[in-house]
N, CA, C and O of each residue as an XYZ file, in Angstrom:
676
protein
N      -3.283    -37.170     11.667
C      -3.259    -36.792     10.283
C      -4.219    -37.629      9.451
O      -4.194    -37.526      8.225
N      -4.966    -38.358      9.991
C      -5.251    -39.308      9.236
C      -6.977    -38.382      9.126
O      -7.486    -37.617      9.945
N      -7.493    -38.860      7.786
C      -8.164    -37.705      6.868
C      -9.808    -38.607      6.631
O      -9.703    -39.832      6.575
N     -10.905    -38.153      6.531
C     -11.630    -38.941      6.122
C     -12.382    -38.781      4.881
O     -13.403    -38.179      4.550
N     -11.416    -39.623      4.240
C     -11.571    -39.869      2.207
C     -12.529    -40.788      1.893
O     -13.096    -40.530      0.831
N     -12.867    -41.678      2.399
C     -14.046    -42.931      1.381
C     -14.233    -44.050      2.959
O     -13.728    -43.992      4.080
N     -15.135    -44.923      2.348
C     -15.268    -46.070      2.819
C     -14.739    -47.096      2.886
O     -14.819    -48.039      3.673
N     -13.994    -46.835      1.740
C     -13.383    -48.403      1.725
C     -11.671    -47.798      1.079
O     -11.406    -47.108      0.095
N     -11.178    -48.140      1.658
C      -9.704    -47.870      1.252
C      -9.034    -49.217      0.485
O      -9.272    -50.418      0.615
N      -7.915    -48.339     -0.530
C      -7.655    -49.722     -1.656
C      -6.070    -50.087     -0.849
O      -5.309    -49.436     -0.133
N      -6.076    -51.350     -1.355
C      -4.818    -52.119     -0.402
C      -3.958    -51.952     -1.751
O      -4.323    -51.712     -2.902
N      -2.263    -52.238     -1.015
C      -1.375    -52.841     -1.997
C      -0.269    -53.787     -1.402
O       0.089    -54.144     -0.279
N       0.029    -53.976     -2.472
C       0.926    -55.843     -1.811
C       2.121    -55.705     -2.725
O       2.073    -55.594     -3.950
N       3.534    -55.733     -1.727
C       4.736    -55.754     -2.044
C       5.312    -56.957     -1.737
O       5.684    -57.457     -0.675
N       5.313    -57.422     -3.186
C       5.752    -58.814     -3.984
C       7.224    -58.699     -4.437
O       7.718    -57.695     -4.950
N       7.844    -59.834     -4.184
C       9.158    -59.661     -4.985
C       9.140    -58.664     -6.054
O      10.088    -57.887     -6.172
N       7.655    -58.608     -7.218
C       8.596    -58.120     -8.280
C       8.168    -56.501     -8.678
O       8.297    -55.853     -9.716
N       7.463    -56.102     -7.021
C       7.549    -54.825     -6.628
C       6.383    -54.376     -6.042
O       6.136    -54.959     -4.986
N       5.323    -53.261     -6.481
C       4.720    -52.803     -5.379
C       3.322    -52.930     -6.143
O       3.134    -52.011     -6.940
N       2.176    -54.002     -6.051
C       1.423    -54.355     -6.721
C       0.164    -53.261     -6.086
O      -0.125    -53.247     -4.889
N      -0.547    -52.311     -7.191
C      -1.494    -51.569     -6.898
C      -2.453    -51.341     -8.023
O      -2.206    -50.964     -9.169
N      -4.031    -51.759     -7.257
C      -4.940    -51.606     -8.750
C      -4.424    -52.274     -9.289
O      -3.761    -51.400     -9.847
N      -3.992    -53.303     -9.778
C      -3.888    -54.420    -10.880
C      -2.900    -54.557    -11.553
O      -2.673    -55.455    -12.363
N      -1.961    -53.290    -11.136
C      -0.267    -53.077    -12.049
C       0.714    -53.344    -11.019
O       0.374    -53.617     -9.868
N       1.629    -53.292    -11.304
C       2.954    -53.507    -10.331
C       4.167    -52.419    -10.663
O       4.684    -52.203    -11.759
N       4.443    -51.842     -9.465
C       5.465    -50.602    -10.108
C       7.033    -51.331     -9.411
O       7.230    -52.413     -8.858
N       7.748    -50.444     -9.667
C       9.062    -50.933     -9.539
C       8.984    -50.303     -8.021
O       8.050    -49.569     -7.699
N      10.171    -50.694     -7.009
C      10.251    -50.027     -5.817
C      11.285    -50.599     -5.359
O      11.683    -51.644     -5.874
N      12.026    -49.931     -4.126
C      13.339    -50.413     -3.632
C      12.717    -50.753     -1.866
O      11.698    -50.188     -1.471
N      13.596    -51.846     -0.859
C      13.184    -52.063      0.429
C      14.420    -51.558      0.932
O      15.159    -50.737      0.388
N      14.630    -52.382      2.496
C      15.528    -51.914      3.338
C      16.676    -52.644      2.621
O      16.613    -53.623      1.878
N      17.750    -51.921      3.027
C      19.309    -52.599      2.659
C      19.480    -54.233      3.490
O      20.240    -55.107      3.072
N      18.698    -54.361      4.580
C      18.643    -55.876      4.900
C      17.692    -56.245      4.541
O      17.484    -57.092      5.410
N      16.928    -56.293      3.947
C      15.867    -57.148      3.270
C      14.321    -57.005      3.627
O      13.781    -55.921      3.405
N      13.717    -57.870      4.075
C      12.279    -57.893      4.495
C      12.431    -58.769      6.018
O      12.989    -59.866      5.985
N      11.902    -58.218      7.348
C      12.343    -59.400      8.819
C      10.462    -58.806      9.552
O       9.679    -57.856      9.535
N      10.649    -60.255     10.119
C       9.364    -59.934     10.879
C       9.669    -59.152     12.478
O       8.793    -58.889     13.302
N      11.049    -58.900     12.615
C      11.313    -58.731     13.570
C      12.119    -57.059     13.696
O      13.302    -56.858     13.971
N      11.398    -56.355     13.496
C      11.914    -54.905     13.281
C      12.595    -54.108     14.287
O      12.038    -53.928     15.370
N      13.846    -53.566     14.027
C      14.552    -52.787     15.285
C      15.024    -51.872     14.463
O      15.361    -51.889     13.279
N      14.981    -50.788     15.579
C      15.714    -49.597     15.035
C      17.078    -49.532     14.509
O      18.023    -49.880     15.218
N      17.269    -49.047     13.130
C      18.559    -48.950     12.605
C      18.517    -50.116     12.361
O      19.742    -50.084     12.473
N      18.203    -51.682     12.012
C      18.807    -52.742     11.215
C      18.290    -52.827      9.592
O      18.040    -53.832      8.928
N      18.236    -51.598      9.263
C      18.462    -51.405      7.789
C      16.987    -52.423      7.195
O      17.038    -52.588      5.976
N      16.138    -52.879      7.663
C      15.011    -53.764      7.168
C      13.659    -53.216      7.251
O      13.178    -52.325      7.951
N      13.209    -53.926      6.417
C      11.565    -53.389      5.911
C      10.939    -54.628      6.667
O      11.393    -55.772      6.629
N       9.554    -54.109      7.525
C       8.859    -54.914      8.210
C       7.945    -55.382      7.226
O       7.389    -54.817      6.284
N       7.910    -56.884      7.789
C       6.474    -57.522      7.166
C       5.545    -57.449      7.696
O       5.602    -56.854      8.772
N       4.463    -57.893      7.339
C       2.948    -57.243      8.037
C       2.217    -56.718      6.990
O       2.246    -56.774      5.761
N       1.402    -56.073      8.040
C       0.110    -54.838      7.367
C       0.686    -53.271      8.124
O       0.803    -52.865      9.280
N       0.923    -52.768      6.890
C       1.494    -51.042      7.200
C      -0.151    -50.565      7.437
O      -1.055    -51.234      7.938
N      -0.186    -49.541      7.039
C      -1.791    -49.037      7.180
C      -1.297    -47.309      7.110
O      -0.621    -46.661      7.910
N      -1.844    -46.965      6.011
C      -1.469    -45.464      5.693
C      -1.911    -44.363      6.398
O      -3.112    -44.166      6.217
N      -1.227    -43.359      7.337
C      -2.176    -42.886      8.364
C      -1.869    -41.177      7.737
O      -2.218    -40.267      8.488
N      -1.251    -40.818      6.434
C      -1.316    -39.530      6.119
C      -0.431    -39.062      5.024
O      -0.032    -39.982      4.311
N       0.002    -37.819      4.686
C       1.154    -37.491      3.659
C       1.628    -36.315      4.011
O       0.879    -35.358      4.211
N       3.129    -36.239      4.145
C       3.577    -34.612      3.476
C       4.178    -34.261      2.734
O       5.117    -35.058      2.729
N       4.348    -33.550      2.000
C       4.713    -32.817      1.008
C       5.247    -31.398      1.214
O       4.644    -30.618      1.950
N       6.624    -30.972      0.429
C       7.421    -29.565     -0.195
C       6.666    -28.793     -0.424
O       6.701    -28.467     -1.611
N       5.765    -28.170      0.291
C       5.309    -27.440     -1.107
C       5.775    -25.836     -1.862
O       5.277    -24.979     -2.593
N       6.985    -26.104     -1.170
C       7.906    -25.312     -1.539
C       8.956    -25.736     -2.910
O       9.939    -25.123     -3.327
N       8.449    -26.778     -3.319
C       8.585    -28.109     -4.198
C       7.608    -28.197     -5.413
O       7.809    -27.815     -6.566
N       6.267    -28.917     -4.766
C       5.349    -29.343     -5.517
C       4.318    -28.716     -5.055
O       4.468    -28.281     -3.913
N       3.216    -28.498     -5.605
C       1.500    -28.665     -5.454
C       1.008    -29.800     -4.308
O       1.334    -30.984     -4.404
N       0.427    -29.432     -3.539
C      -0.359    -30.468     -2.339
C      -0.845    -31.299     -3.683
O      -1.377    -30.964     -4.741
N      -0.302    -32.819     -2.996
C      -0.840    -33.959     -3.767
C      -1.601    -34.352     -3.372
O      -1.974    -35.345     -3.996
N      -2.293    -34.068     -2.358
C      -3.948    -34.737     -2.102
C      -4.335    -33.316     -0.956
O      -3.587    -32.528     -0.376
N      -5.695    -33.442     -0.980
C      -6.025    -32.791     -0.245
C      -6.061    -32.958      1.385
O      -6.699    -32.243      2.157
N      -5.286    -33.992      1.702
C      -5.202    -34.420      3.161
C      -4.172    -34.245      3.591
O      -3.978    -34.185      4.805
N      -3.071    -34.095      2.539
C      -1.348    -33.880      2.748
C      -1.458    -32.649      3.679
O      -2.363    -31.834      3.859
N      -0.236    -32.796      4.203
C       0.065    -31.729      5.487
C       1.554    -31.433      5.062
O       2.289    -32.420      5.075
N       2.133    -30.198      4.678
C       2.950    -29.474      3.990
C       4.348    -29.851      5.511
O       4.323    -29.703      6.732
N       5.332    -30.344      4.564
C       6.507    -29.780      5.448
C       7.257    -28.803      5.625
O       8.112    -28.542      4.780
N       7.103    -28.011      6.806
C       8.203    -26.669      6.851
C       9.297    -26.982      7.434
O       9.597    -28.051      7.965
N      10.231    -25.504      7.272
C      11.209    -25.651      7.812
C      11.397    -26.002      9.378
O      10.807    -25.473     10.320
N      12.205    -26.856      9.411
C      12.089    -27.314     11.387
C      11.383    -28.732     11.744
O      11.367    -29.197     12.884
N      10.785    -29.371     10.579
C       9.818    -30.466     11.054
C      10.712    -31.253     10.624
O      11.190    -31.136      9.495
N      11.232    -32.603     11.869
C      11.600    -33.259     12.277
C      11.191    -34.648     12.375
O       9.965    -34.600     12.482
N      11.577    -35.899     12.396
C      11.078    -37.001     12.664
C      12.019    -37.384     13.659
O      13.204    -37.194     13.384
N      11.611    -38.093     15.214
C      12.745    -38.444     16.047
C      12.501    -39.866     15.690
O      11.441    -40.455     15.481
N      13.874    -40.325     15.666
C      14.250    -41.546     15.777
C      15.452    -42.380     17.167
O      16.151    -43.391     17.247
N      15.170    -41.452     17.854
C      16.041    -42.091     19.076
C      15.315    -42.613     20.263
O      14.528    -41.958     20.947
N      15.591    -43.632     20.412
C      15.121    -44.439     21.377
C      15.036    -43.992     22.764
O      14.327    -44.619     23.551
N      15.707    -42.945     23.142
C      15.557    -42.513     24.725
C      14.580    -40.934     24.742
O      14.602    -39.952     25.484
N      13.749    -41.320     23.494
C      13.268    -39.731     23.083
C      11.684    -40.253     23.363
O      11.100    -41.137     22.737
N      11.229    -39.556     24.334
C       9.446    -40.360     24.671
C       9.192    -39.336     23.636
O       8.489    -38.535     24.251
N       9.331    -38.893     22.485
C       8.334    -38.226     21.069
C       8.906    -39.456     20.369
O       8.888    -39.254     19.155
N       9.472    -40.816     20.715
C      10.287    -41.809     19.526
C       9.010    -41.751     18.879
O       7.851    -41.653     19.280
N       9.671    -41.858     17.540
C       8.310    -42.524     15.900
C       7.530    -41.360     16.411
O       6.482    -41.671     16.977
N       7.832    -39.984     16.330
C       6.915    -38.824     16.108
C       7.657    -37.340     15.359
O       8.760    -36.905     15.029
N       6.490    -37.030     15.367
C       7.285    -35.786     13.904
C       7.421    -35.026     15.111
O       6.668    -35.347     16.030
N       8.372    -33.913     15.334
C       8.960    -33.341     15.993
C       9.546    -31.886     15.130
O       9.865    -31.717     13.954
N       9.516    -31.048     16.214
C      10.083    -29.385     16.065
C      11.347    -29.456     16.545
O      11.764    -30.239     17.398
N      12.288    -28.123     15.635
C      13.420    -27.891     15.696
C      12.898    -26.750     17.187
O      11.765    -26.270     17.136
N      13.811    -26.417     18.412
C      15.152    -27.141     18.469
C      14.695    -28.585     19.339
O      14.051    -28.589     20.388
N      15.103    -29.540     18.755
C      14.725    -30.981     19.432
C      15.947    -31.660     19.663
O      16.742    -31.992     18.784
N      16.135    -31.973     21.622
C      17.598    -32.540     22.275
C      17.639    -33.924     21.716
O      18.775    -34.369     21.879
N      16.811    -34.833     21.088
C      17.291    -36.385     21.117
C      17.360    -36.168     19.411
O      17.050    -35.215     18.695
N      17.978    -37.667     19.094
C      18.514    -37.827     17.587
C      17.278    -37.785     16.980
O      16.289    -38.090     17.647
N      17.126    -37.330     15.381
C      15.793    -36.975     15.064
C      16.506    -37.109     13.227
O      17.708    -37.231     12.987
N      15.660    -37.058     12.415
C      15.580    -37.099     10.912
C      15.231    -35.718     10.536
O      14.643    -35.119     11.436
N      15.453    -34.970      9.331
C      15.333    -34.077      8.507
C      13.775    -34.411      7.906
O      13.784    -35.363      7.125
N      12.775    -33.950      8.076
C      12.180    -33.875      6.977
C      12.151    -33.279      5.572
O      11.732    -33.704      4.495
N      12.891    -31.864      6.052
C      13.220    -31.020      4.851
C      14.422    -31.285      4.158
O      15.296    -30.609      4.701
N      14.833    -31.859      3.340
C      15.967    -32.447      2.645
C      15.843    -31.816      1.987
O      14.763    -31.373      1.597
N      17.379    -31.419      1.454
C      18.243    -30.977      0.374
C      17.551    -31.832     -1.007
O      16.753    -31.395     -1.835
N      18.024    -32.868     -0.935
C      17.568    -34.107     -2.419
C      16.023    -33.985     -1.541
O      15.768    -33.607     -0.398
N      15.045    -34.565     -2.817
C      14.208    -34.269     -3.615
C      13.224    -36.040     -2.817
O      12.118    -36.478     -3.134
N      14.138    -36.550     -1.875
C      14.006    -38.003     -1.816
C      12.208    -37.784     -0.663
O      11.331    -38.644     -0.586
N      12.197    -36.735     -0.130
C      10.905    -36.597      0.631
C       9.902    -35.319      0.540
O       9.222    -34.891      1.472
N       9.956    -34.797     -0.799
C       9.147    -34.184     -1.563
C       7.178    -34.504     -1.240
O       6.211    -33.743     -1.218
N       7.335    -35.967     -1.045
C       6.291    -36.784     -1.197
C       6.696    -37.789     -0.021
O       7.331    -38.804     -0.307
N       6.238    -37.439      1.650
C       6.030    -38.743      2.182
C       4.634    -39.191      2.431
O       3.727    -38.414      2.729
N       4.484    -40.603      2.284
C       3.426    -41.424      2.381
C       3.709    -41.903      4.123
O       4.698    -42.574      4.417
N       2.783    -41.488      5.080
C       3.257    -41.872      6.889
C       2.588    -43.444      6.560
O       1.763    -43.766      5.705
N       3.221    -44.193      7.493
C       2.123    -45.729      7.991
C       2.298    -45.449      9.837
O       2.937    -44.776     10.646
N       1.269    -46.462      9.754
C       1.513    -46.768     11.266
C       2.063    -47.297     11.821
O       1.827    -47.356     13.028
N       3.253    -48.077     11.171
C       4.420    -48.624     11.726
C       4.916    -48.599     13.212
O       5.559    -47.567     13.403
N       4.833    -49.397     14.342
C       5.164    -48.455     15.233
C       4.237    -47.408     15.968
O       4.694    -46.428     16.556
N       3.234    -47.629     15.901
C       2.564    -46.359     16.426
C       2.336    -46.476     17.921
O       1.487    -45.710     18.377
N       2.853    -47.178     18.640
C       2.707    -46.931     19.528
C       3.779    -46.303     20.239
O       3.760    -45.939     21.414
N       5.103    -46.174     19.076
C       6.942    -45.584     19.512
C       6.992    -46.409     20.929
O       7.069    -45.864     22.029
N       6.934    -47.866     20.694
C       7.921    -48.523     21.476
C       9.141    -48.557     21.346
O       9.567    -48.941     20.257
N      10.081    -48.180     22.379
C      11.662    -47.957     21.873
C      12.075    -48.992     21.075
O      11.573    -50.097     21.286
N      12.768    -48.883     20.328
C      13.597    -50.044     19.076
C      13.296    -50.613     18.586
O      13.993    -51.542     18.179
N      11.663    -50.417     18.180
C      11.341    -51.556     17.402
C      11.056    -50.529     16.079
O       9.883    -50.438     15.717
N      11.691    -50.050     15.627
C      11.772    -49.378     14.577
C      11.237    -47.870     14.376
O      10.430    -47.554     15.251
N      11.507    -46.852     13.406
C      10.894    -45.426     13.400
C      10.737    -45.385     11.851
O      11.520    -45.912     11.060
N       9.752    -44.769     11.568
C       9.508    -43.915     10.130
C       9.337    -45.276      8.791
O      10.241    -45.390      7.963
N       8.540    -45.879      8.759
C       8.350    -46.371      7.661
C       7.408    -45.757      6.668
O       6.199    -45.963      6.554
N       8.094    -45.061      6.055
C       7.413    -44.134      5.077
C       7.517    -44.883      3.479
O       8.165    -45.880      3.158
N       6.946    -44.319      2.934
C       6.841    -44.526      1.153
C       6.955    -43.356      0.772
O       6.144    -42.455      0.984
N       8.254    -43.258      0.013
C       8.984    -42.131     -0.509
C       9.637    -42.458     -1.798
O       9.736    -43.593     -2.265
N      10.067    -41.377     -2.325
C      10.739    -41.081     -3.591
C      12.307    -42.243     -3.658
O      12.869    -42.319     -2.566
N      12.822    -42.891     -4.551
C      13.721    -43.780     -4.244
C      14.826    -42.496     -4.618
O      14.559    -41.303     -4.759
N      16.172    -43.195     -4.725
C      17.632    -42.348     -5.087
C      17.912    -42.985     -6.821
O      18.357    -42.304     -7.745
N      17.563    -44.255     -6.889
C      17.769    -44.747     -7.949
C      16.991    -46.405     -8.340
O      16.302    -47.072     -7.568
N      17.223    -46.611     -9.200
C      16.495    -48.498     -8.975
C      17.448    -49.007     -8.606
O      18.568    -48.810     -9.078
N      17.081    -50.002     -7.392
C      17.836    -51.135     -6.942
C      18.581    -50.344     -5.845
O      19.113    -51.044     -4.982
N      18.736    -48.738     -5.707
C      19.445    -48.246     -4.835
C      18.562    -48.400     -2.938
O      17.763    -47.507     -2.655
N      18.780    -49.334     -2.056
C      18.102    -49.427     -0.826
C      17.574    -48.056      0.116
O      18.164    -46.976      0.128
N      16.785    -48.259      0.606
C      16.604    -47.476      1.691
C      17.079    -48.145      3.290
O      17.634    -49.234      3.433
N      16.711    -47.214      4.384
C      16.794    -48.182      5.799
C      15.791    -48.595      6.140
O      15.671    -48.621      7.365
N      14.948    -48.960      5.570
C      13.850    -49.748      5.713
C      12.557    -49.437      5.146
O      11.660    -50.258      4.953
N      12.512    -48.040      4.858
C      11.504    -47.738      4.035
C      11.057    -48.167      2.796
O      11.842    -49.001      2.344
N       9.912    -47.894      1.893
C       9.629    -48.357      0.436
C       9.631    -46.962     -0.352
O       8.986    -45.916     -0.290
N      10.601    -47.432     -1.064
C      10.871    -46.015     -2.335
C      10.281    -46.209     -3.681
O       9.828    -47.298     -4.034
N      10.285    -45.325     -4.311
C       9.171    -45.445     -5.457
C       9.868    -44.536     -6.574
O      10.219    -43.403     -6.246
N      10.142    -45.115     -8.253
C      10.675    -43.975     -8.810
C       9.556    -42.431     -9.059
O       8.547    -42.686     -9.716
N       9.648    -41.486     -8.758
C       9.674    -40.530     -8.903
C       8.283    -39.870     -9.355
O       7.583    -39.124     -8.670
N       8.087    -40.229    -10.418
C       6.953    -40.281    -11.155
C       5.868    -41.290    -11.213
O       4.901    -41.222    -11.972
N       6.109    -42.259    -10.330
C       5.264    -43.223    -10.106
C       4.749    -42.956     -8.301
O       3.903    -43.575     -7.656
N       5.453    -42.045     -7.967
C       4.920    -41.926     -6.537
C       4.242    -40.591     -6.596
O       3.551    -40.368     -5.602
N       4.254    -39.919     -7.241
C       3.244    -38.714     -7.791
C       2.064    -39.154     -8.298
O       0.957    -38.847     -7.856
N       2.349    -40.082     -9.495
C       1.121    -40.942     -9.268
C       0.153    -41.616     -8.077
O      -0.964    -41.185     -7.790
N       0.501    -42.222     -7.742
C       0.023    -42.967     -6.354
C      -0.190    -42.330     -5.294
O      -1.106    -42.590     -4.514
N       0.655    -41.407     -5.155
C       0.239    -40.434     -3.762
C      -1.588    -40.285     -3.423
O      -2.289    -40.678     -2.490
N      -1.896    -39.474     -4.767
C      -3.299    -39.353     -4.077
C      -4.182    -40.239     -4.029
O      -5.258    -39.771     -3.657
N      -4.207    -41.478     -4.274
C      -4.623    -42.725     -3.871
C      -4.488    -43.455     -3.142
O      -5.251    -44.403     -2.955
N      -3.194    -43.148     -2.355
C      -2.756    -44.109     -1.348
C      -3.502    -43.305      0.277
O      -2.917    -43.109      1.342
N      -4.559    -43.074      0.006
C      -5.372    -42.461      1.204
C      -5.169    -43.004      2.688
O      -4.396    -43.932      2.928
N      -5.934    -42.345      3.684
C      -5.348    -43.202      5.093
C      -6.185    -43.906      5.192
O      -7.392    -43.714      5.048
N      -5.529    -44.963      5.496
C      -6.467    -46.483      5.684
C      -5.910    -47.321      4.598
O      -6.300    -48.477      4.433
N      -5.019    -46.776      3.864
C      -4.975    -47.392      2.159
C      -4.058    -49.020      3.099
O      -3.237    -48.612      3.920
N      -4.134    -50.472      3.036
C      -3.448    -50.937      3.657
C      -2.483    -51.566      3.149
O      -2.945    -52.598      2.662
N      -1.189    -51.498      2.966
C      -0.033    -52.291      2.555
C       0.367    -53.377      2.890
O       0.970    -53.214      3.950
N       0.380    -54.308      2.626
C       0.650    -55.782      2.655
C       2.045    -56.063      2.488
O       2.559    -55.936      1.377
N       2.802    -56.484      3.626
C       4.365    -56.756      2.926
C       4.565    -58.163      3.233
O       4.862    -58.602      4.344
N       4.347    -58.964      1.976
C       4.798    -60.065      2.190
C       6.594    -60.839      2.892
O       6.742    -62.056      2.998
C-alpha cells in the first residue's frame, strides 16, 4: 500500500503532551498500559520506537478518500490478529478461520486508518495493528494504538503520507 508521494516525508513525535506535528501538538490517546519497548500481543501498550507510515483506509461509504493513496474499506476486510494465523499483522478476507479484527465498524472509530509498519514482519506476539485512528473520547485508551480526536485526524490524514515517520518516545 505504500504510495509514492514526495521525497522527503514529514516525521511526528509523541510526547507526553501529545502528538507533535509541523510545529503544533494535537491531543491523542495511547495503549491502556502505557508506552513498553517490549510489545506483545494483547498487552494493551503502545510501542516505542520509529512507526513508519506504510498507507490509509478509509469508509468511503462514510467519507470522501482522504488522500489519494487511501485504499477504501469494504465489507469483509479484516485485520488478523491471532498468533497461530501465518496472515498474523495482515489485512485479511471474510470468511477467515483464525481470530481477526473488524475493519468495518459500526462506530465511526476507523473511518480513517493511518497503517505503520509495526510488526511487519507478523512475528507471532509481538504485537498486531498499530494504527492511528479516530479516538472514542479524550483520555479514553486504546489497545495500543494512537487515537486522534476526530477532526484533527481528518486533518492530518493527508499528510501523514507513507514514509511519514513517527517517533514514540
Amino acid at each position: 500500500m505504500i504510495g509514492k508521494v514526495g521525497r522527503d516525508p514529514p516525521y511526528a513525535t509523541l510526547t507526553p503532551t501529545g502528538l507533535r506535528f509541523r510545529g503544533r501538538v494535537y491531543p491523542c490517546t495511547i495503549g491502556r498500559a502505557g508506552l513498553t519497548f517490549d510489545k506483545r500481543e494483547g498487552d494493551g501498550a503502545t510501542p516505542r520506537g520509529v512507526l513508519t507510515v506504510t498507507g490509509m483506509l478509509y469508509r468511503p461509504d462514510r467519507i470522501p478518500r482522504p488522500a489519494p493513496w487511501a485504499m477504501p474499506i469494504r465489507p469483509g476486510d479484516l485485520w488478523s490478529d491471532d498468533t497461530a494465523d501465518p496472515r498474523y499483522n495482515r489485512p485479511v478476507r471474510i470468511p477467515h478461520p483464525f481470530g481477526h479484527e473488524s475493519l468495518r465498524r459500526a462506530d465511526p472509530l476507523y473511518d480513517i486508518v493511518i497503517l505503520t509498519d509495526w510488526n511487519a514482519t507478523g512475528a507471532p506476539g509481538r504485537g498486531s495493528a498499530i494504527f492511528l485512528h479516530q479516538w472514542r473520547r479524550p483520555g479514553y485508551p486504546t489497545a495500543g494504538c494512537i487515537a486522534l480526536p476526530r477532526a484533527v485526524l481528518h486533518r492530518l490524514a493527508p499528510d501523514l503520507v507513507p514514509g511519514t515517520r513517527i517517533v514514540v518516545l
